[in-house]
PAZA-477602 format. One record per atom (N, C-alpha, C): z, x, y; atom name. Coordinates in steps of 0.2 Angstrom, whole numbers. Each point is the difference from the previous one (the first is absolute). Layout:
N
w=Z u=X v=Y atome=CA
...
This chain:
112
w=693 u=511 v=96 atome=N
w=6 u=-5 v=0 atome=CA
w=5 u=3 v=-6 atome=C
w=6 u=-2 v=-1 atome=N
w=6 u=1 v=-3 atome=CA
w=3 u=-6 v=-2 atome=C
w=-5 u=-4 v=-6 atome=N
w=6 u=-5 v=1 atome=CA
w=6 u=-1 v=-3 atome=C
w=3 u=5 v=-2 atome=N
w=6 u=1 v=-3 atome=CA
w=4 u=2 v=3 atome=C
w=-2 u=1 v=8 atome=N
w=5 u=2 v=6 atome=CA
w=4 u=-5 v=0 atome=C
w=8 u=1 v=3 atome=N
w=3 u=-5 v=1 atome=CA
w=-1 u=-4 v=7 atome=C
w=-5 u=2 v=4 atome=N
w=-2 u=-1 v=5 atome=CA
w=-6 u=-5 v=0 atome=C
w=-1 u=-2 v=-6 atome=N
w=-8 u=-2 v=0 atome=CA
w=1 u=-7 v=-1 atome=C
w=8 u=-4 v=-3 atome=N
w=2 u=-6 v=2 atome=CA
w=3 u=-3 v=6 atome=C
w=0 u=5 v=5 atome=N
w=2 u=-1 v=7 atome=CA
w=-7 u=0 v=6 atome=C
w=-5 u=3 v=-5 atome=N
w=-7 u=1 v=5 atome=CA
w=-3 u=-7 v=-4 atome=C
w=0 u=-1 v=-6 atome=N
w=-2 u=-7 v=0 atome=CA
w=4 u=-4 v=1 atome=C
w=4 u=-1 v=4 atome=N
w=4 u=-8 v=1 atome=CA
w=-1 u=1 v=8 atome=C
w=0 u=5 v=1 atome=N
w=-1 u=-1 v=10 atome=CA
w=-6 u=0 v=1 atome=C
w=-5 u=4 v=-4 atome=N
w=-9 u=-4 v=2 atome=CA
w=2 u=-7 v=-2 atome=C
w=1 u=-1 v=-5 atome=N
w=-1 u=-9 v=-1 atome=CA
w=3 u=-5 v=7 atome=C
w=6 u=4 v=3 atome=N
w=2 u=-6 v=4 atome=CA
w=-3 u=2 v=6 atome=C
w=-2 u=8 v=3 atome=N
w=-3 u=0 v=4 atome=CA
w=-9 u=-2 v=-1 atome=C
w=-4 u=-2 v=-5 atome=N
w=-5 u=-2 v=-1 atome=CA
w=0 u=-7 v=1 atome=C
w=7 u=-4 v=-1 atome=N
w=2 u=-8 v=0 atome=CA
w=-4 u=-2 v=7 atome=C
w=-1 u=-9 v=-1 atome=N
w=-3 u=-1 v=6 atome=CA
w=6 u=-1 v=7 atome=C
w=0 u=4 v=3 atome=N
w=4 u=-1 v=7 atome=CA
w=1 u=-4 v=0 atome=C
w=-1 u=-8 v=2 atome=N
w=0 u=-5 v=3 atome=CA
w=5 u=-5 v=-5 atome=C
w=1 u=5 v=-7 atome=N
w=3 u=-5 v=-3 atome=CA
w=6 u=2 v=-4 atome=C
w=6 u=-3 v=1 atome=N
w=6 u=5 v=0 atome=CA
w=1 u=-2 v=-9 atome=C
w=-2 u=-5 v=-3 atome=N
w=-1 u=2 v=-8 atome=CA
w=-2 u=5 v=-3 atome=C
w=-7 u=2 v=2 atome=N
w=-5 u=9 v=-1 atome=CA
w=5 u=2 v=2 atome=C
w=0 u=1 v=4 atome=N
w=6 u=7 v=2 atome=CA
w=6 u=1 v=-5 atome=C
w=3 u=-4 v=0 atome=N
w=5 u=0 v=-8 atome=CA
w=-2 u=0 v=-7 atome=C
w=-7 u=-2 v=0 atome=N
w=-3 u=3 v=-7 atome=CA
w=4 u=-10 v=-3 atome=C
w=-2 u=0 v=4 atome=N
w=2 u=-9 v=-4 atome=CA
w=-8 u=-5 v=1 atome=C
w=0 u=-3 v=-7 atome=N
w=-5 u=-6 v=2 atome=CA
w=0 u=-5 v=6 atome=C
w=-7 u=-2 v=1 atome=N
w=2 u=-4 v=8 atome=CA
w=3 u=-7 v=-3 atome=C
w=4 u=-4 v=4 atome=N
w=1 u=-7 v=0 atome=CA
w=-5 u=-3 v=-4 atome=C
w=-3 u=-2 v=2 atome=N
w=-7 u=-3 v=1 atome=CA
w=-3 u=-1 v=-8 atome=C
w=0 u=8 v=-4 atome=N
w=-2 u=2 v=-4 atome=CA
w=3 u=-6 v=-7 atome=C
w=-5 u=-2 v=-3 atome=N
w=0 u=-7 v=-7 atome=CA
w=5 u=4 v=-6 atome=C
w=1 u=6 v=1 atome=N
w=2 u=2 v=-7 atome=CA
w=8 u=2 v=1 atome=C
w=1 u=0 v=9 atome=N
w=5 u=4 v=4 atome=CA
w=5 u=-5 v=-3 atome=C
w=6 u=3 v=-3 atome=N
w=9 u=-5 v=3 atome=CA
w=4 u=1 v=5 atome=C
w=1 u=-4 v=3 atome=N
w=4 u=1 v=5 atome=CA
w=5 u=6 v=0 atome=C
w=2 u=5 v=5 atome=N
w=6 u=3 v=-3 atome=CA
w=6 u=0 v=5 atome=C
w=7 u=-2 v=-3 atome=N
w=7 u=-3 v=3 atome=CA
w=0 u=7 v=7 atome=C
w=2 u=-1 v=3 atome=N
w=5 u=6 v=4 atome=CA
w=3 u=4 v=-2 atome=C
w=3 u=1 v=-7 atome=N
w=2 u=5 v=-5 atome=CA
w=-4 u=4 v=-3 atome=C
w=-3 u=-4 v=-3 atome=N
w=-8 u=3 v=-2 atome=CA
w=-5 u=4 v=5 atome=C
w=0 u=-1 v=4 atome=N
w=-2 u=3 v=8 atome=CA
w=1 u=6 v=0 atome=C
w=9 u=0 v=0 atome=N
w=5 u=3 v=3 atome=CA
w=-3 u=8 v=-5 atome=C
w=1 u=-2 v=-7 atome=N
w=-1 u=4 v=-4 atome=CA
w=-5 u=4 v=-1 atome=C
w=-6 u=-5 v=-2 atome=N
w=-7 u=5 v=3 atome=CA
w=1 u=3 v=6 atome=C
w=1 u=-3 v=5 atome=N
w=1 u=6 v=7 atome=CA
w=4 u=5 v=-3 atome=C
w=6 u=1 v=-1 atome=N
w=5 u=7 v=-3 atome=CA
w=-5 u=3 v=-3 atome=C
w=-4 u=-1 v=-6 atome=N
w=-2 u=1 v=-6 atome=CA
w=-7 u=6 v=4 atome=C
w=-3 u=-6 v=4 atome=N
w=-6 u=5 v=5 atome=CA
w=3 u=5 v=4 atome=C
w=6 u=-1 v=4 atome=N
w=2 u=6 v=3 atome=CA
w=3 u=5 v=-5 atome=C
w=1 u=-1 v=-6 atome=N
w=2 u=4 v=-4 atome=CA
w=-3 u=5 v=-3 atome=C
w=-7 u=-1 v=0 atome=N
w=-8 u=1 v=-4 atome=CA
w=-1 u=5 v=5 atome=C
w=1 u=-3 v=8 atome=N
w=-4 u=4 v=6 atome=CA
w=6 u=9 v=-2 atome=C
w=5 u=-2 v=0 atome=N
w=4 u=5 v=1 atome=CA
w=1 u=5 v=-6 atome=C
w=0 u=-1 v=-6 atome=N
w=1 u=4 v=-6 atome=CA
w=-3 u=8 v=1 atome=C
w=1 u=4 v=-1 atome=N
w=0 u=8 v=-2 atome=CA
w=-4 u=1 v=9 atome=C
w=1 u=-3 v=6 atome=N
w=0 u=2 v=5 atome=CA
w=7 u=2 v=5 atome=C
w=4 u=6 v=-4 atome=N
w=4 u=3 v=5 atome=CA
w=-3 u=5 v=3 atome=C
w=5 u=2 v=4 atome=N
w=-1 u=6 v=9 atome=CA
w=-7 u=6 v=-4 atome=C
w=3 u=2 v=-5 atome=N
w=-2 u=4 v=-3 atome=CA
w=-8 u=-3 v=-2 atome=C
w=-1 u=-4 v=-1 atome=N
w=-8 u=-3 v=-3 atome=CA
w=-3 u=0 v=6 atome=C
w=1 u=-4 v=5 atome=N
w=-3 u=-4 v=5 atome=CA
w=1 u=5 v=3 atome=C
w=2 u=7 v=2 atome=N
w=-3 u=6 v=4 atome=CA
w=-5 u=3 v=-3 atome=C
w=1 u=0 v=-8 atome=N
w=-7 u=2 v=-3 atome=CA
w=-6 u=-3 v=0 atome=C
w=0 u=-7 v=2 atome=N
w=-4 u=-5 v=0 atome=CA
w=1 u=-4 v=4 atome=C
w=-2 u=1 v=7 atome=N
w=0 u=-2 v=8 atome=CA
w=-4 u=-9 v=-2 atome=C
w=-5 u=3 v=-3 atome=N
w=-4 u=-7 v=-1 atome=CA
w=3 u=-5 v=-3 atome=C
w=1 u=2 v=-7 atome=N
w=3 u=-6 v=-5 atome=CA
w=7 u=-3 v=6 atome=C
w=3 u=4 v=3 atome=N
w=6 u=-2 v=-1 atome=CA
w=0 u=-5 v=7 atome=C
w=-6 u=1 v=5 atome=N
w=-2 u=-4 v=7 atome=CA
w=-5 u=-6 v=-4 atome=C
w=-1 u=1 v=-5 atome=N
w=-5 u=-7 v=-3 atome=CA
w=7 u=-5 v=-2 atome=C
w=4 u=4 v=-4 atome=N
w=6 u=-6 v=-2 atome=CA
w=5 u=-2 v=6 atome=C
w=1 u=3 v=3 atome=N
w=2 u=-3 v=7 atome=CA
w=-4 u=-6 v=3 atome=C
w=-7 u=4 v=1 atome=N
w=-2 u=-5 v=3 atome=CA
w=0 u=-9 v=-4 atome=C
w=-2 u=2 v=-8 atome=N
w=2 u=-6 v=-4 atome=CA
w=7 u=-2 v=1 atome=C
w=4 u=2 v=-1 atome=N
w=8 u=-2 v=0 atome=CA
w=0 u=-3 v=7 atome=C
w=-3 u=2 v=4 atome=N
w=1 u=-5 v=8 atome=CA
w=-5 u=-7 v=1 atome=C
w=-6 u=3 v=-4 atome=N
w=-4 u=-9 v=-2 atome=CA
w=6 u=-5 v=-3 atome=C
w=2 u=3 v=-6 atome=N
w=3 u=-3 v=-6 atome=CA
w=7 u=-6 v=3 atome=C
w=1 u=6 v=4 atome=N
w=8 u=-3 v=3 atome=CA
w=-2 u=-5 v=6 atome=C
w=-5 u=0 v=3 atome=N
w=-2 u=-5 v=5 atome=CA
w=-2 u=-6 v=-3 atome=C
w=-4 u=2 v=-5 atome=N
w=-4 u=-7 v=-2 atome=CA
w=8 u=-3 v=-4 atome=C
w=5 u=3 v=-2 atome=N
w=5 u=-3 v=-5 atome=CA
w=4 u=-3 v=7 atome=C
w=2 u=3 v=6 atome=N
w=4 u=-3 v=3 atome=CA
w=-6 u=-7 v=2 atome=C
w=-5 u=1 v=2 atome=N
w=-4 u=-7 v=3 atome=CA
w=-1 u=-5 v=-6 atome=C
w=1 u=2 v=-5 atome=N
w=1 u=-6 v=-4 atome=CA
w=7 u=-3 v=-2 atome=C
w=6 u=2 v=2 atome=N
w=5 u=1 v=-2 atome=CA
w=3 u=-4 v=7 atome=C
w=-4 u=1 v=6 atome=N
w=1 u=0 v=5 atome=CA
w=1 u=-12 v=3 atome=C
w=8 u=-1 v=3 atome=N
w=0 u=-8 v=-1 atome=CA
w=-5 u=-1 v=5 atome=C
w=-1 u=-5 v=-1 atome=N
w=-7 u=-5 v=5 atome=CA
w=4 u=2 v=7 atome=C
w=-7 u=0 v=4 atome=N
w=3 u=0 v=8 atome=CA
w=4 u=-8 v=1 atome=C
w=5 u=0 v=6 atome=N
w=-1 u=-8 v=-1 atome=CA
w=-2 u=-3 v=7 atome=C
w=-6 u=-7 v=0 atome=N
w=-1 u=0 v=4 atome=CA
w=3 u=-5 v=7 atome=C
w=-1 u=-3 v=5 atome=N
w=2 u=-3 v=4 atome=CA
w=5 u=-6 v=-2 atome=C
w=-3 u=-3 v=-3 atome=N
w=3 u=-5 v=-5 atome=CA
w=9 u=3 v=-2 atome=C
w=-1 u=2 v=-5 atome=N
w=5 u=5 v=-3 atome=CA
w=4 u=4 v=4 atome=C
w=-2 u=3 v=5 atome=N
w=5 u=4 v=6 atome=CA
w=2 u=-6 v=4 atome=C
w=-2 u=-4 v=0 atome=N
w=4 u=-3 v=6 atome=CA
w=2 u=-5 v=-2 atome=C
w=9 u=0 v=-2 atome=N
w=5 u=-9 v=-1 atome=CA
w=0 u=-2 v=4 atome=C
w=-2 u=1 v=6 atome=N
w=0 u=-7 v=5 atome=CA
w=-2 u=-5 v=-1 atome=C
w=-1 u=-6 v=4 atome=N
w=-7 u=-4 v=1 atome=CA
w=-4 u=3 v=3 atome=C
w=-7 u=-3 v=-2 atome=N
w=-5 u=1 v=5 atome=CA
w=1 u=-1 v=8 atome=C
w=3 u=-5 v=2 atome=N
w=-1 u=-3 v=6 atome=CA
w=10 u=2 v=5 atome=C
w=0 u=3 v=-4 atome=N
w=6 u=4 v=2 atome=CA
w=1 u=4 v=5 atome=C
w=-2 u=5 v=-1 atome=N
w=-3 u=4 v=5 atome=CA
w=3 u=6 v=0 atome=C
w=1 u=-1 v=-7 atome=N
w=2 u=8 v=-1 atome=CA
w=-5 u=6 v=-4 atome=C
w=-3 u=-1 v=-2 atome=N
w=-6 u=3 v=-3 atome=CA
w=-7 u=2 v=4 atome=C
């Protein structure tokens, strides 16, 4: 290993999110879970910025030139950059709305 590559903070930040537990769109962004006692909640600003911050970590010293030398690294931060960006849109993402909520009719209307 080389860890004074400039490559060697783009292979640890995409094992970390590709090691994250899939199921949970927090891990994937290298964020504490809810749930977590020590966790604060963080604004949608906050979010927004960590997201930027991690796709910005994924991408550093990966241009055309790097990523043909290094097929791997550069399919590993891909495939992180596409976790990362999933789990931010589905947190990011408004509530579905249910029957309730979609339909201003009355019930006994009969338009719904």
């Amino acid at each position: 290993m080389y860890p004074t590559s400039p490559r060697a903070p783009v292979v640890a930040t995409a094992a970390n999110v590709l090691l994250a537990d899939a199921s949970s769109h927090h891990a994937a962004l290298l964020l504490p879970e809810p749930d977590d006692p020590h966790a604060s909640p963080l604004s949608v600003s906050e979010l927004y910025r960590h997201f930027k911050s991690l796709i910005k970590s994924l991408r550093v010293g990966l241009d055309a030139t790097t990523a043909a030398a290094y097929p791997s690294v550069a399919a590993a931060a891909e495939e992180a950059l596409g976790r990362a960006t999933k789990a931010y849109e589905a947190l990011t993402a408004p509530a579905p709305g249910t029957f309730w909520t979609a339909c201003d009719f009355g019930f006994n209307s009969g338009n719904c």
